[in-house]
N, C-alpha and C positions, 0 to 999 in steps of 0.2 A: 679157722683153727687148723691148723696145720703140726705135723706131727704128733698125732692121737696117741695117748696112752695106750687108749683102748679101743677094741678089747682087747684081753688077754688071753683069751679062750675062744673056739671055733663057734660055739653057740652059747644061747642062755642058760640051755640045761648045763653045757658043761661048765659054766662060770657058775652056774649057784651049786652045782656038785664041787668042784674045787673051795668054794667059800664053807660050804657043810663040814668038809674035808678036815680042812685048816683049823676051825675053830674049835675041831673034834680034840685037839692037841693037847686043849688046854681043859684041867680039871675043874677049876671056879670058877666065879664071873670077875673078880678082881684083873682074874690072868687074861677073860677075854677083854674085858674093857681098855687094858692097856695093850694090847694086840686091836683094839676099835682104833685106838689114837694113832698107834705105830702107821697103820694103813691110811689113817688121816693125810701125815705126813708124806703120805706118797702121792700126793694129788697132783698133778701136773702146774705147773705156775698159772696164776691167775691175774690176768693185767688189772693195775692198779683202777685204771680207765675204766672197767666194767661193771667196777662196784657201783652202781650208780642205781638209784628206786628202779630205773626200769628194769634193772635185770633181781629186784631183788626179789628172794621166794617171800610171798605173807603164808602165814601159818603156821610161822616156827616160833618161839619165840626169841631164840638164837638168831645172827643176824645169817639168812643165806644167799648170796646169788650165785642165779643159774644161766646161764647163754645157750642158748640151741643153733644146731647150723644144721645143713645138708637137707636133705630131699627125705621122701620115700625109698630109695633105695639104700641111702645109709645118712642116718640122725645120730651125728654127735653132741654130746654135752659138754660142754666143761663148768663145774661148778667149784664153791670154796664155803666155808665156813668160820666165823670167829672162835665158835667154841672146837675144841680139840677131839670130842666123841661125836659131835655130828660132823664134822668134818672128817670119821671114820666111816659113817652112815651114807653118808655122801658116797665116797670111795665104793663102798658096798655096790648103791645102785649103780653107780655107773660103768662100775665092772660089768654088770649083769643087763646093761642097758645100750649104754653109748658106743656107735660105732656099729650097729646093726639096722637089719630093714626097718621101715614102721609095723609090717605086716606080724614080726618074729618080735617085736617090742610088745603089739597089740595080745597075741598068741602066750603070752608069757606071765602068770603070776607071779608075785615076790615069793616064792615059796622057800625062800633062804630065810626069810625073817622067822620064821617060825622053825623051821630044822638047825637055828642053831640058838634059837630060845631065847632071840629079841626080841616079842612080843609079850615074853612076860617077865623079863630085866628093864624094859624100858621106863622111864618114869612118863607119867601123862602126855605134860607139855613136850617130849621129844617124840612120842609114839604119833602126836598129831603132826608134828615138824617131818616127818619121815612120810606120811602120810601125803602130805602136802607135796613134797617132794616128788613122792610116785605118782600122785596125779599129776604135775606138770608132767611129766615125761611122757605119760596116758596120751596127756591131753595134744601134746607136740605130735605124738604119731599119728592122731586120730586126726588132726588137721593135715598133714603131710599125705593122707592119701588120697 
């Protein structure tokens, strides 16, 4: 994976400060959920080639796959989504994920999900999809060291 989105920010704290930021703009959830999609859209291209079971997340019920590359010293992701709001969810993490140590991946709660009030906009099945999500990522740093 070669020319990384991300990150877009020097650390994790500052990427989920910037995400808090951002979504602070918007007064309802209609305006954040189409501000979720917009960022969807900004996912870096995902080869057709990768869609394949091995790379696919289980636990969403959306369809998602995820690829991992690089070491302990920097774990990129690049992932995609069928549906248009986990595919904003997606964007989320890997802002705040991809492209950094495993040590500062391990170091790092999702605390964006909650400061900007995805964890109680989410419906069920994508709170677990999101879930699933951040445990692969858990899981890739904690093998990488």
């Amino acid at each position: 994976m070669n020319d990384a989105a991300f990150p877009l920010e020097a650390t994790t704290a500052q990427a989920q400060a910037a995400i808090a930021e951002e979504f602070g703009f918007f007064d309802d959830w209609s305006e954040r959920y189409q501000y979720l999609i917009d960022l969807g859209r900004r996912l870096p291209e995902f080869p057709e080639a990768w869609k394949t079971e091995e790379h696919r997340l289980h636990g969403c019920q959306s369809l998602v796959w995820i690829v991992a590359s690089g070491d302990a010293s920097r774990l990129e992701f690049a992932a995609i989504s069928d549906s248009a709001i986990v595919s904003g969810l997606v964007y989320l993490a890997l802002r705040v994920y991809s492209g950094r140590p495993a040590a500062e991946i391990l170091a790092t709660e999702p605390d964006y999900i909650a400061a900007i009030g995805l964890s109680k906009h989410l419906s069920p099945t994508r709170s677990n999809g999101l879930a699933a999500l951040l445990a692969f990522i858990h899981d890739t740093a904690q093998r990488a060291q």
